[in-house]
C-alpha angles and dihedrals in degrees: 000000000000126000091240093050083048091055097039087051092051097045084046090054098039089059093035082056087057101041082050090050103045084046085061104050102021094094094054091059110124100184119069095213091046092052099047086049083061092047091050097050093042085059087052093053086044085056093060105039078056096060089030091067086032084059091045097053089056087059087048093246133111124231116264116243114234105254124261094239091057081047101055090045101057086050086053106048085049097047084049104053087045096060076071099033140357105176127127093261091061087051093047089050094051098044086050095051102050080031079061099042091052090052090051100042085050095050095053080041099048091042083053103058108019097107115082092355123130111280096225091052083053098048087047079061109043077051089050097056098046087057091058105050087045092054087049092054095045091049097052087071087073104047 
C-alpha cells in the first residue's frame, strides 16, 4: 500500500473515531448549545471523512472502515465513566481526551509524511488538525 493510501486511511479513521465517539455521548447532552457544538463538529468530522474517501478514489482504493473492536471499546469506556457521571462536564472531558489523542496522532503523522506526499492529502490533514484543536478549545468551556 502506498504512503499516500496509508495516510488517507488514517485521516479517514481518526474522523470516523470522532464521529463513533460523539454518537455515543451526543444524546446525553443537557445542555442545547452544547449539543449542537457536538453536532457540528460531528458534521465537521463527517467533512473530512468525506474528502478523505473523494482523495482515495482518485488512488483507486477505498477507505478502511475503523474496526469493530475499536468500535465496541470506545461504547464501552463511555458506557463505563457514565455509570459514575453523565453530565455534560464528563462529555466534554472525554471528547476532549480522544479529541487530544487524535491532535496529537495527526501531527507525528503529518511530520512523518509530509515530505514528498501529495499536497492535497497534506492539506485533509492540516484540515483535519484545525478542526481538532478547535474542537478542544470550544469544549473547555464546558468543563
Amino acid at each position: 500500500m502506498s504512503e499516500e493510501v496509508e495516510f488517507l486511511n488514517y485521516i479517514y479513521k481518526n474522523a470516523e473515531m470522532g464521529i463513533i465517539g460523539i454518537d455515543e455521548v451526543i444524546d446525553k447532552a443537557s445542555n442545547e448549545k452544547f449539543a449542537k457544538l457536538l453536532k457540528n463538529q460531528r458534521d465537521d468530522y463527517d467533512s473530512i471523512c468525506i474528502e478523505a474517501e473523494n482523495v482515495l478514489k482518485k488512488y483507486g482504493k477505498q477507505n478502511e472502515k475503523v474496526s469493530q473492536m475499536a468500535k465496541m471499546s470506545t461504547k464501552m469506556m463511555s458506557e463505563m465513566k457514565f455509570l459514575k457521571d453523565d453530565s455534560d462536564q464528563t462529555i466534554a472531558k472525554m471528547m476532549m481526551e480522544g479529541t487530544n489523542k487524535g491532535v496529537i496522532e495527526i501531527t507525528e503523522k503529518i511530520n512523518a509524511y509530509n515530505k514528498d506526499m501529495d499536497p492535497e492529502i497534506i492539506m485533509i490533514a492540516n484540515k483535519l488538525k484545525d478542526i481538532l484543536e478547535q474542537n478542544i478549545d470550544d469544549l473547555k468551556k464546558y468543563l
